[in-house]
MOPAC internal coordinates of N, CA, C and O (Angstrom, degrees):
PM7 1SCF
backbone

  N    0.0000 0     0.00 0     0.00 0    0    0    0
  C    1.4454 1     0.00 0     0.00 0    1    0    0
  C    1.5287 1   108.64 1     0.00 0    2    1    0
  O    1.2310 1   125.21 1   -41.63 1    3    2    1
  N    1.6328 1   107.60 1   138.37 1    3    2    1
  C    1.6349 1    95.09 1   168.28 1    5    3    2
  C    1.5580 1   100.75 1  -122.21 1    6    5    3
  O    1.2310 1   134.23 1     7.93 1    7    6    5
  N    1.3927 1    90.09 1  -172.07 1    7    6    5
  C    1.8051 1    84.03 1  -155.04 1    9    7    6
  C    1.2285 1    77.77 1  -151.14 1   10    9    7
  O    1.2310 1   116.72 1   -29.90 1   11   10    9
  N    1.5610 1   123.84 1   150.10 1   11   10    9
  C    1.8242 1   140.19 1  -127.87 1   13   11   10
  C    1.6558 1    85.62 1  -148.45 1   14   13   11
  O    1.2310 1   115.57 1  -101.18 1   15   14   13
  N    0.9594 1   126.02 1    78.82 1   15   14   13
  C    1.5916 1   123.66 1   176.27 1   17   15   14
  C    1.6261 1   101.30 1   -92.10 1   18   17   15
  O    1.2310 1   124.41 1   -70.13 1   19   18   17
  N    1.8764 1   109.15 1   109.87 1   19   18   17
  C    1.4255 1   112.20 1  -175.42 1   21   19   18
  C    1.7489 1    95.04 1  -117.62 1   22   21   19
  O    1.2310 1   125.41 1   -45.94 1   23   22   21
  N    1.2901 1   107.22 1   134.06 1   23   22   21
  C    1.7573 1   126.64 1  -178.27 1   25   23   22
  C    1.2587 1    96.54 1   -95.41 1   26   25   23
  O    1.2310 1   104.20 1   -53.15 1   27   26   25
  N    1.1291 1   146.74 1   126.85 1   27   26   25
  C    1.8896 1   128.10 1   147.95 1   29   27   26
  C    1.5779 1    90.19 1  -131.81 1   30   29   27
  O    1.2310 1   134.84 1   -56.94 1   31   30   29
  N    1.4898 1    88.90 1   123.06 1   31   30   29
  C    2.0569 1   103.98 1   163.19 1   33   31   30
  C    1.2140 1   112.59 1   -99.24 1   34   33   31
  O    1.2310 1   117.22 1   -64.90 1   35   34   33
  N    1.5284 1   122.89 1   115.10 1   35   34   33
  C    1.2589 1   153.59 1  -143.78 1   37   35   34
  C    1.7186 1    79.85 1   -91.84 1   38   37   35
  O    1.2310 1   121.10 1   -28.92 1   39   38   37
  N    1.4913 1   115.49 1   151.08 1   39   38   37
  C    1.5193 1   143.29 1   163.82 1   41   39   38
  C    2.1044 1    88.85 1   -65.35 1   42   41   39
  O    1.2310 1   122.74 1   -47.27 1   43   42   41
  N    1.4858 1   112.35 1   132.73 1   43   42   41
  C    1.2758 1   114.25 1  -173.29 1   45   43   42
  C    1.8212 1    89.93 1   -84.45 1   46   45   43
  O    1.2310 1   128.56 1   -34.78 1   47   46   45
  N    1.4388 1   101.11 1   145.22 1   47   46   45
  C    1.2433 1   123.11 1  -160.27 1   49   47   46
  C    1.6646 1   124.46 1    88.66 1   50   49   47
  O    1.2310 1   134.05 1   157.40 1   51   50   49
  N    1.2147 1    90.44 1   -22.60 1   51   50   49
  C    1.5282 1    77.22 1  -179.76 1   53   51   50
  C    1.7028 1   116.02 1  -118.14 1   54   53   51
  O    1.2310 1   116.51 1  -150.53 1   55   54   53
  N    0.9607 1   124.23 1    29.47 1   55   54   53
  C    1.5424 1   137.10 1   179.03 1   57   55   54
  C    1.8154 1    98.59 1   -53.67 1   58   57   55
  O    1.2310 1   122.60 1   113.94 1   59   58   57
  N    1.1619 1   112.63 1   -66.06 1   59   58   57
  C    1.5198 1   137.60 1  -173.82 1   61   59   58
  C    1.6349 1    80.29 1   -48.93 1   62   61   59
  O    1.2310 1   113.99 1    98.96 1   63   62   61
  N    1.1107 1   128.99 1   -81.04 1   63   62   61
  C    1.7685 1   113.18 1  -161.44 1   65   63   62
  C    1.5631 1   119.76 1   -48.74 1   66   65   63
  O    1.2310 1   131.69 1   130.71 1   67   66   65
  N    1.6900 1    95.03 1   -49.29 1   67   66   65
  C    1.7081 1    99.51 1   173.46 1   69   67   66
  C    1.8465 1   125.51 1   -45.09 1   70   69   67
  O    1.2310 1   133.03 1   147.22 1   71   70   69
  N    1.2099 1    92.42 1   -32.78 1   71   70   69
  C    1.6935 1   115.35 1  -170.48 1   73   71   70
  C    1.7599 1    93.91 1   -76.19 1   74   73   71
  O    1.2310 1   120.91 1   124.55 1   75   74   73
  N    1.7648 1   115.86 1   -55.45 1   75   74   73
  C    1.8388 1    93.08 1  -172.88 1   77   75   74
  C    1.5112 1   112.10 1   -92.15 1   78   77   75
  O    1.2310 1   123.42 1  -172.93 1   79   78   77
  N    1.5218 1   111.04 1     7.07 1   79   78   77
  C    1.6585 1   116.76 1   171.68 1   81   79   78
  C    1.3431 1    92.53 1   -76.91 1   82   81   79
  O    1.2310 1   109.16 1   101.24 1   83   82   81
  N    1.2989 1   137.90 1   -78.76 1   83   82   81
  C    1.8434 1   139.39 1   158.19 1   85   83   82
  C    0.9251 1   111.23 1     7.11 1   86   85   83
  O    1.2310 1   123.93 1    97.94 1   87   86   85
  N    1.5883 1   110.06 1   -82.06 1   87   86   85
  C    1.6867 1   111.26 1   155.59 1   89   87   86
  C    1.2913 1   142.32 1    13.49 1   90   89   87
  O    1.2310 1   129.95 1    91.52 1   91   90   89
  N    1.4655 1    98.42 1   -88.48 1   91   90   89
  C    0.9729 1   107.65 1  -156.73 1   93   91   90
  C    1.5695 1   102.55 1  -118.38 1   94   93   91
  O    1.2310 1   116.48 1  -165.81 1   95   94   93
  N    1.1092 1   124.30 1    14.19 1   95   94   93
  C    1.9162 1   113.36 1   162.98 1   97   95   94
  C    1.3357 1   112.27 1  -165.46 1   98   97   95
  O    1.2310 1   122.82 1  -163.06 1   99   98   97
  N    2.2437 1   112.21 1    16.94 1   99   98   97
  C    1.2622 1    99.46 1   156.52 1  101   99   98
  C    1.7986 1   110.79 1  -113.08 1  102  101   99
  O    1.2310 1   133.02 1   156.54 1  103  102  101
  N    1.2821 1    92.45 1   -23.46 1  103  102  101
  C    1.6339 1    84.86 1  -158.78 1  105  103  102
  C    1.7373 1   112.72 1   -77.08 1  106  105  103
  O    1.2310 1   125.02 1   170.40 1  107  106  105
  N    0.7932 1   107.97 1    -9.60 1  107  106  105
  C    1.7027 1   122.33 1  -177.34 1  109  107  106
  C    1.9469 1    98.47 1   -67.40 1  110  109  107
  O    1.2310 1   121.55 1   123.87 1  111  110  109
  N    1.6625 1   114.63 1   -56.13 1  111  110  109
  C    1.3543 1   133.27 1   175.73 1  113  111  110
  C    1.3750 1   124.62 1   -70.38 1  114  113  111
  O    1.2310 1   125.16 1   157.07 1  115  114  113
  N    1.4458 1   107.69 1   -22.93 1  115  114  113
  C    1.4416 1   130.32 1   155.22 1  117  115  114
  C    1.4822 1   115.29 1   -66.45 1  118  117  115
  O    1.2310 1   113.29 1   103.78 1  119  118  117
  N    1.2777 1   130.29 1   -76.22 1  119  118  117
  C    1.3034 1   153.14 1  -179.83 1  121  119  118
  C    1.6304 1    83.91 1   -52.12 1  122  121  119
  O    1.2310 1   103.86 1    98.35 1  123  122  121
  N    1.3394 1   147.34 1   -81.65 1  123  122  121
  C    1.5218 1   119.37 1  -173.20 1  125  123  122
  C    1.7198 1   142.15 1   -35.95 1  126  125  123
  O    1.2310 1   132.56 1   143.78 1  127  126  125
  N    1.4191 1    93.34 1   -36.22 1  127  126  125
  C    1.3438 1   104.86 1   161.24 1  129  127  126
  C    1.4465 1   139.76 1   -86.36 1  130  129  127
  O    1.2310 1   132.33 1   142.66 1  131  130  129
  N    1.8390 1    93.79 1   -37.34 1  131  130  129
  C    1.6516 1    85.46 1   176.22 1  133  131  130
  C    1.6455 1   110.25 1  -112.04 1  134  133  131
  O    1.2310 1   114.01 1  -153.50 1  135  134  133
  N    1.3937 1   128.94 1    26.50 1  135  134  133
  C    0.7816 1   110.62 1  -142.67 1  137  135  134
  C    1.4362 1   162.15 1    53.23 1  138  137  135
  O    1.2310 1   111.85 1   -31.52 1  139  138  137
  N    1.6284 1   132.96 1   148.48 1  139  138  137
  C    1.2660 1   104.08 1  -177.13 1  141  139  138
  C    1.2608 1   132.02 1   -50.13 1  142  141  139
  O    1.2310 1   118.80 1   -11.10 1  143  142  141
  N    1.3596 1   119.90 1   168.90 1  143  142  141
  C    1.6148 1   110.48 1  -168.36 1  145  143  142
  C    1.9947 1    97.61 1  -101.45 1  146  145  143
  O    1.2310 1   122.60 1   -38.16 1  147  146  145
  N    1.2650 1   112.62 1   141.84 1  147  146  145
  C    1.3110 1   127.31 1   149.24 1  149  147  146
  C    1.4514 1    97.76 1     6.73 1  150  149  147
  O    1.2310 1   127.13 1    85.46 1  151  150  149
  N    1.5953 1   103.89 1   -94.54 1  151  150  149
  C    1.3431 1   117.94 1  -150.00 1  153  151  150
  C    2.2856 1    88.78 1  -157.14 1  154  153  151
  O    1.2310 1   127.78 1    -6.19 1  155  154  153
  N    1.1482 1   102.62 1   173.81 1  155  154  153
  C    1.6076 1   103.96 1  -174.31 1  157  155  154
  C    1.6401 1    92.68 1  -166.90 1  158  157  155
  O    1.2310 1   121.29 1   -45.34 1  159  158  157
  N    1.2884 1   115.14 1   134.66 1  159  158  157
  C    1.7023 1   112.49 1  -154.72 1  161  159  158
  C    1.2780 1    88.24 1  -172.93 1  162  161  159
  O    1.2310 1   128.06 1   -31.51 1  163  162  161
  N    1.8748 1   102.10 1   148.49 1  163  162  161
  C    1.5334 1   108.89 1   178.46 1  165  163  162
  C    1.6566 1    99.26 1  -126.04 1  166  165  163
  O    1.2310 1   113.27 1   -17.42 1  167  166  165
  N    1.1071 1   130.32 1   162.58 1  167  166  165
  C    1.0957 1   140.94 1   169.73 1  169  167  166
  C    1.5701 1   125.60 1   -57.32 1  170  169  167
  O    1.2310 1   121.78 1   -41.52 1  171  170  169
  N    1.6313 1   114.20 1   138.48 1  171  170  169
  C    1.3072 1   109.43 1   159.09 1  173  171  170
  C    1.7074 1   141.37 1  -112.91 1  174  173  171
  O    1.2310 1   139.99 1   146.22 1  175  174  173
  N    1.3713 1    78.82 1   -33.78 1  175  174  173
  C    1.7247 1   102.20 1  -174.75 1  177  175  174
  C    1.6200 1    86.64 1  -129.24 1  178  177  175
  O    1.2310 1   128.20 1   -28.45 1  179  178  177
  N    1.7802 1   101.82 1   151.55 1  179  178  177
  C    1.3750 1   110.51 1  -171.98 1  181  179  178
  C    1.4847 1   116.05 1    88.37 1  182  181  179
  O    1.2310 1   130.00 1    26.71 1  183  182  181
  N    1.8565 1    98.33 1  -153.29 1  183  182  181
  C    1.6697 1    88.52 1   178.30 1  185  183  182
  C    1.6612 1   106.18 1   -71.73 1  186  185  183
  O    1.2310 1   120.41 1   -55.91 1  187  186  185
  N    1.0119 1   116.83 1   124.09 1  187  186  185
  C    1.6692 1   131.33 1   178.33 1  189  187  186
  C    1.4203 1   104.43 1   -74.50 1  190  189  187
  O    1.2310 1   114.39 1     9.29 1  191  190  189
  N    1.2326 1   128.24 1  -170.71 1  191  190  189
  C    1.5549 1   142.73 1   160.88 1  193  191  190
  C    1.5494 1    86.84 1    53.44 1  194  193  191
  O    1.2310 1   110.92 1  -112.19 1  195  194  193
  N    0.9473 1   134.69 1    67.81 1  195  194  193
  C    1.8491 1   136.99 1   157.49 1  197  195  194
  C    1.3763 1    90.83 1  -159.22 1  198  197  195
  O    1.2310 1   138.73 1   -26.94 1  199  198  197
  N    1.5533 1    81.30 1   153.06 1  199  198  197
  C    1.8539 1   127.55 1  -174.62 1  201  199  198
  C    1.2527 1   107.65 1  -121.72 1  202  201  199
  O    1.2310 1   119.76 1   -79.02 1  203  202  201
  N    1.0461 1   118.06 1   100.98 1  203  202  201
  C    1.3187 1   133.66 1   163.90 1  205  203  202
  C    1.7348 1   123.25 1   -74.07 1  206  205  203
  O    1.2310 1   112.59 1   -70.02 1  207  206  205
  N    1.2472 1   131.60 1   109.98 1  207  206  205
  C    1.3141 1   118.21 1   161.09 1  209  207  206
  C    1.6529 1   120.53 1  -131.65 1  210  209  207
  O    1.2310 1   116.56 1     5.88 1  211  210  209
  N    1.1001 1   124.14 1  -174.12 1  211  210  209
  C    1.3277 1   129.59 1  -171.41 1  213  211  210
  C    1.6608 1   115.99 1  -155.41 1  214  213  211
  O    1.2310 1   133.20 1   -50.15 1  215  214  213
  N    1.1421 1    92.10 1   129.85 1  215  214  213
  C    1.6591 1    85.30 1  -168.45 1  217  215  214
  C    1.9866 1   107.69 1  -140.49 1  218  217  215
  O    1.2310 1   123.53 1   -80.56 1  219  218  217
  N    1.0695 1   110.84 1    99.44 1  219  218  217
  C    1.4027 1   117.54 1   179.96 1  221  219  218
  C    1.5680 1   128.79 1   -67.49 1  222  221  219
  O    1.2310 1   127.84 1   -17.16 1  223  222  221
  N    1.4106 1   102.51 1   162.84 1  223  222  221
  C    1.5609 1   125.58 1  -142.21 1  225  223  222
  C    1.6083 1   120.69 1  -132.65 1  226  225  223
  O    1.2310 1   109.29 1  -118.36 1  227  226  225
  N    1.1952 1   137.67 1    61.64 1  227  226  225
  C    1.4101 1   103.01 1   179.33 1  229  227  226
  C    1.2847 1   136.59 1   -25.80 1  230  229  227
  O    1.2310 1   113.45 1   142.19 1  231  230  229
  N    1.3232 1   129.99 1   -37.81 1  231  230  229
  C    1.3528 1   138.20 1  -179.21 1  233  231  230
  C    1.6096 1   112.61 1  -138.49 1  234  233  231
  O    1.2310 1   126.27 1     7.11 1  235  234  233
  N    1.3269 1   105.55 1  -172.89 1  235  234  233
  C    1.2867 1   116.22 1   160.13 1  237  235  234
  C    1.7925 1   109.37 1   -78.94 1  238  237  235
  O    1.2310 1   123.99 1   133.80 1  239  238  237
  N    1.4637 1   109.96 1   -46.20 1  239  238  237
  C    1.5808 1   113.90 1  -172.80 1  241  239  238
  C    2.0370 1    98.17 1   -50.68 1  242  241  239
  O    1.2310 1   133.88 1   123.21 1  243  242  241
  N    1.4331 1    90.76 1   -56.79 1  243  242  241
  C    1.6112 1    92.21 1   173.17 1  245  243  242
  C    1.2451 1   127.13 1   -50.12 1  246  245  243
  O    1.2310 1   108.36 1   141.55 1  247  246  245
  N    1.5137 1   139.36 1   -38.45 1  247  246  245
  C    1.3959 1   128.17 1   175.51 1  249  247  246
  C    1.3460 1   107.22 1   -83.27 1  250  249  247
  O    1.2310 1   106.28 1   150.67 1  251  250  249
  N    1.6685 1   143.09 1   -29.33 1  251  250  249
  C    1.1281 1   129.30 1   156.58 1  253  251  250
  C    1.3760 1   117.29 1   -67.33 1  254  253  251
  O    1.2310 1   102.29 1   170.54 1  255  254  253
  N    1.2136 1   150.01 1    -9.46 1  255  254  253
  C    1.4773 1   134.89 1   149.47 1  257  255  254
  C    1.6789 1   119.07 1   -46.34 1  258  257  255
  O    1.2310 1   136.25 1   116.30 1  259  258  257
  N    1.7667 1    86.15 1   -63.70 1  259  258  257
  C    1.3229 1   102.74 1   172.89 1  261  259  258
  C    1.3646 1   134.71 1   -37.16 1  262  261  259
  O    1.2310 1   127.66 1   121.74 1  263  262  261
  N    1.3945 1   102.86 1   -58.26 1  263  262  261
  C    1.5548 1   130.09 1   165.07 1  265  263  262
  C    1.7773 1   109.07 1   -20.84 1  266  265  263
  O    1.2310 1   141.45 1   108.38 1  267  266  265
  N    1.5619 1    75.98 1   -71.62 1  267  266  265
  C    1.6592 1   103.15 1  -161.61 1  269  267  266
  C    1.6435 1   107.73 1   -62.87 1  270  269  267
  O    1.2310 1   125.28 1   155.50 1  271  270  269
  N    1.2803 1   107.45 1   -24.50 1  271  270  269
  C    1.6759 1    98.56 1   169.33 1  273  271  270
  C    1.5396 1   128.01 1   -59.32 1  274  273  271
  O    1.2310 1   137.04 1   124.01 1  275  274  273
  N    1.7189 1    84.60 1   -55.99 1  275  274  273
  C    1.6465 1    93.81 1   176.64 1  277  275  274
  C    1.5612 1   132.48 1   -60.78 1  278  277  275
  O    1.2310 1   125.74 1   152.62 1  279  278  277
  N    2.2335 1   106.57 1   -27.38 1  279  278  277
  C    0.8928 1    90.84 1   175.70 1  281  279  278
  C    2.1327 1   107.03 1   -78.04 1  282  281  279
  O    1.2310 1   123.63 1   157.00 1  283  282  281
  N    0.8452 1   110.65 1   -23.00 1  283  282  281
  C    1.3153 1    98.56 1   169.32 1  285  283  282
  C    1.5643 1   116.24 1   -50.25 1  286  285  283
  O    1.2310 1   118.42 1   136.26 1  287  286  285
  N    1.0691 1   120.62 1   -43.74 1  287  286  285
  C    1.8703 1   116.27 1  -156.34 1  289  287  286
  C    1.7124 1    86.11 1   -57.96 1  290  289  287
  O    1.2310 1   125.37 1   -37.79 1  291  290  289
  N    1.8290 1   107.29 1   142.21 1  291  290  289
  C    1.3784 1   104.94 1   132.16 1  293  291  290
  C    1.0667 1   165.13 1   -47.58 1  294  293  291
  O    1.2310 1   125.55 1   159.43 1  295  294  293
  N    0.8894 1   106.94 1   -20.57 1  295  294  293
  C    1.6875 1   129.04 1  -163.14 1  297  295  294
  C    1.8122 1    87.67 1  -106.35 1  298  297  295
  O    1.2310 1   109.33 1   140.07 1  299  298  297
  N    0.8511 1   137.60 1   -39.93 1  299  298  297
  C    2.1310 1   133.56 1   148.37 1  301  299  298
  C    1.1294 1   101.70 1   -41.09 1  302  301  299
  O    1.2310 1   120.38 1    99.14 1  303  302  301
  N    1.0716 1   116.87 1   -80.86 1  303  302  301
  C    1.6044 1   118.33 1  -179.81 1  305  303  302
  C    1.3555 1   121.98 1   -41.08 1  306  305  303
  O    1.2310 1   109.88 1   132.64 1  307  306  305
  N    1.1752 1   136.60 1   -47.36 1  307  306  305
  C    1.6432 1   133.27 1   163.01 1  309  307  306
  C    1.2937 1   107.87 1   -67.84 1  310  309  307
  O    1.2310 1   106.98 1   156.76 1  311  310  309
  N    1.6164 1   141.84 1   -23.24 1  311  310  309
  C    0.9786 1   107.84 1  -164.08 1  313  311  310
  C    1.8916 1    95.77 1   -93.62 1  314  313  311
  O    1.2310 1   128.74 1   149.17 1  315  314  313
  N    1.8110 1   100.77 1   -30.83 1  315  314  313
  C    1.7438 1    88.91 1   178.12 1  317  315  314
  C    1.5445 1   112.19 1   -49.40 1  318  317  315
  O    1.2310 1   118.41 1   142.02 1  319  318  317
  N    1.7700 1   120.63 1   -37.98 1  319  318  317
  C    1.5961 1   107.86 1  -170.26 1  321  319  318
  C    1.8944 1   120.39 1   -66.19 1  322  321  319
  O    1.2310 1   133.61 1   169.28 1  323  322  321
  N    1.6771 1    91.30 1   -10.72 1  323  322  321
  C    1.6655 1    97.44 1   175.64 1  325  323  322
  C    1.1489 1   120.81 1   -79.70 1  326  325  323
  O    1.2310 1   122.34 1   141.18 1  327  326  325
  N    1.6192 1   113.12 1   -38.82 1  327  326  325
  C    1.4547 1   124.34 1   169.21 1  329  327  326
  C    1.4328 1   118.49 1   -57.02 1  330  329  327
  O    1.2310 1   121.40 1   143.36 1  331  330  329
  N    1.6902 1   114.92 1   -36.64 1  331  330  329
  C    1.3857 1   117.42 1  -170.45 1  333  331  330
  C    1.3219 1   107.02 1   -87.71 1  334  333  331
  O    1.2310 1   116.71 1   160.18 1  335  334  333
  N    1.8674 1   123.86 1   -19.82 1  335  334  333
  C    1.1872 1   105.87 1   166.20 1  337  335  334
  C    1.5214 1   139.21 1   -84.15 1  338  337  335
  O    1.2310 1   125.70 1  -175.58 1  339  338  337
  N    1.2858 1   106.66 1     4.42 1  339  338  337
  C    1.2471 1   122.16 1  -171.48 1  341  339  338
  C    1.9222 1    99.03 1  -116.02 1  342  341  339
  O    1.2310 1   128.02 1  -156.09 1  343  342  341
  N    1.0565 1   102.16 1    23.91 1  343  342  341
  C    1.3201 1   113.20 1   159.02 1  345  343  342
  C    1.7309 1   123.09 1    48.39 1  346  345  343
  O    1.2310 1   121.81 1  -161.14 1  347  346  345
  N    1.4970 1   114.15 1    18.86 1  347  346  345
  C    1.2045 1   132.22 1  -178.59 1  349  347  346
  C    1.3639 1   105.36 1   -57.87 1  350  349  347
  O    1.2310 1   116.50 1   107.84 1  351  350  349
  N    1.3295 1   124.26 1   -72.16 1  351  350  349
  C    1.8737 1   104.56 1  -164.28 1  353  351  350
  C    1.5545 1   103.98 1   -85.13 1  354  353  351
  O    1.2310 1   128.47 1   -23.26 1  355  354  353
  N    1.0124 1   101.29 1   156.74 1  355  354  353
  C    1.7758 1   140.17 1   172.67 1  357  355  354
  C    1.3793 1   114.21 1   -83.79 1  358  357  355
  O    1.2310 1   124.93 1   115.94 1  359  358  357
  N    1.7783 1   108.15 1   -64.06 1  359  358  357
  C    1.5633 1   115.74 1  -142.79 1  361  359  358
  C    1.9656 1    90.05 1  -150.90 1  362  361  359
  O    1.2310 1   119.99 1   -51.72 1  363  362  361
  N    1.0476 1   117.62 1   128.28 1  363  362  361
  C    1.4807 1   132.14 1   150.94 1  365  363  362
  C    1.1726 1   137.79 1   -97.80 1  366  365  363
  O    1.2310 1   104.59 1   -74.20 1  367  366  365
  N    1.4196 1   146.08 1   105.80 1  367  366  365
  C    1.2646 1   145.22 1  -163.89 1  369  367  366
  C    1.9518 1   112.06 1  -113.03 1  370  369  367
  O    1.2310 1   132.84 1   -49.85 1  371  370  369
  N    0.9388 1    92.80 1   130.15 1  371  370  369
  C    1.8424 1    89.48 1   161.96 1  373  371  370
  C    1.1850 1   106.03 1  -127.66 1  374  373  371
  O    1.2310 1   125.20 1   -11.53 1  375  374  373
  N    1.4528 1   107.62 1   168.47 1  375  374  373
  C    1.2310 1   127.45 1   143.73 1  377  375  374
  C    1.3928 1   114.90 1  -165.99 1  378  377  375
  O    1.2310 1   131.16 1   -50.46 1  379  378  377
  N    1.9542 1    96.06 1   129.54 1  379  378  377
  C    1.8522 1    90.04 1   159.24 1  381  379  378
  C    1.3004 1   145.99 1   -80.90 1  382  381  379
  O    1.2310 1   117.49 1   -48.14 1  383  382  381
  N    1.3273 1   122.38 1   131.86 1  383  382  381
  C    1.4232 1   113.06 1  -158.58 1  385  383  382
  C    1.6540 1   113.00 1  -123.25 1  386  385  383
  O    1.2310 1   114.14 1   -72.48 1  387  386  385
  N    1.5754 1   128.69 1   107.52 1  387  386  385
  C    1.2902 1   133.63 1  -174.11 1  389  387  386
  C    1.8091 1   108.71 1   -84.62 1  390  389  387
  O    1.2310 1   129.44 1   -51.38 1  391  390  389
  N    1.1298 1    99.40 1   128.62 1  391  390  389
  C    1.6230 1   113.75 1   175.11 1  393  391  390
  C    1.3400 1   103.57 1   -54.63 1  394  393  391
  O    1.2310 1   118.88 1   -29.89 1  395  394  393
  N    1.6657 1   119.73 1   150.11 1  395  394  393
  C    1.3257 1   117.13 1   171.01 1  397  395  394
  C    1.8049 1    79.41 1  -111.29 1  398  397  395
  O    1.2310 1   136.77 1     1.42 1  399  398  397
  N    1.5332 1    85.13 1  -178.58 1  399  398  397
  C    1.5663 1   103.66 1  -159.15 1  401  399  398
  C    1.9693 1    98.80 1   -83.24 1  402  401  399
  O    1.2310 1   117.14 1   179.57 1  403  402  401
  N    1.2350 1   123.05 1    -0.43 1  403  402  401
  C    1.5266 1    93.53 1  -174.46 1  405  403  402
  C    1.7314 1    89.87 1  -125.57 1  406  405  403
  O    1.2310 1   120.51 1  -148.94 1  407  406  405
  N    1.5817 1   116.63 1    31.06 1  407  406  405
  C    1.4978 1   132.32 1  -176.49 1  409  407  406
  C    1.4602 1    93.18 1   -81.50 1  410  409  407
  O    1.2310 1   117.06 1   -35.37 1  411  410  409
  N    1.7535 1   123.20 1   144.63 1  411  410  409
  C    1.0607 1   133.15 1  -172.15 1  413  411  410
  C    1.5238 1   115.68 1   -71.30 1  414  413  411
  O    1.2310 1   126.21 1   157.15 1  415  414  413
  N    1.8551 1   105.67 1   -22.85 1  415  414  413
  C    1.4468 1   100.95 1   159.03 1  417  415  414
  C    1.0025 1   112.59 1   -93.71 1  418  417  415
  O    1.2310 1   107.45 1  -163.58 1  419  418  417
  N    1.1503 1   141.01 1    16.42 1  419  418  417
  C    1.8931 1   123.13 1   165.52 1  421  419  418
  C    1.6334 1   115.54 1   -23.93 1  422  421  419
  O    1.2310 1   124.14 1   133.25 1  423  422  421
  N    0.8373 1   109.66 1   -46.75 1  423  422  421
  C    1.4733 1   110.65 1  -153.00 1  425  423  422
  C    1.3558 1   120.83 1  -109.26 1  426  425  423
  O    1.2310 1   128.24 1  -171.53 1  427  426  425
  N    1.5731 1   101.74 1     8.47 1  427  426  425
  C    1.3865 1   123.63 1   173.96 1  429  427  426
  C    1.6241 1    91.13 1  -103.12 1  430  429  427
  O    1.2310 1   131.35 1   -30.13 1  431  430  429
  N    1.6136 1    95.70 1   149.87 1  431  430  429
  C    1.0618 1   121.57 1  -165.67 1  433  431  430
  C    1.5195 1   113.03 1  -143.63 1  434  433  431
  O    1.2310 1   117.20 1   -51.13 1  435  434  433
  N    1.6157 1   122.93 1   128.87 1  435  434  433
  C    1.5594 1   136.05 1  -164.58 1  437  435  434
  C    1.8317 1    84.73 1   -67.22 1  438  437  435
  O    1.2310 1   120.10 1   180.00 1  439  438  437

């Protein structure tokens, strides 16, 4: 399993918009393609104004299929140019992350 660890630090003030723009015309187009995510979480203590989510993978072949759908769909594409015009993220982080074998998701499967 791999595991899709995405950081984005939200412009301060606007976390609250990013979160019901998400809402309401990404995660529905998201969630079709890649499935539900792991888990999706914002910060409290530390660096604040970041969104944390996670979104799992059987493989590598699997998250680039996946990938590649969503960035195709339209409705991704209009909603990233709404997000980017209203100047919400700052900073993007990834990382891929592979389960070791005695990890509580081992045995979960995308």
């Amino acid at each position: 399993m791999i595991v899709d660890q995405r950081t984005y630090t939200v412009q301060i003030g606007k976390l609250r918009d990013f979160l019901a723009l998400y809402a309401a015309e990404g995660l529905a187009v998201q969630t079709e393609h890649l499935g539900p995510p792991m888990g999706y979480f914002t910060t409290e203590v530390g660096d604040v104004n970041q969104v944390v989510h996670l979104w799992r993978y059987t493989d590598m072949a699997d998250r680039e299929r996946r990938r590649a759908a969503l960035e195709a769909d339209p409705r991704w594409l209009a909603y990233r140019r709404k997000a980017a015009a209203d100047g919400q993220l700052v900073r993007q982080q990834n990382a891929l992350l592979r389960d070791v074998d005695f990890s509580a998701f081992g045995s979960a499967r995308a």
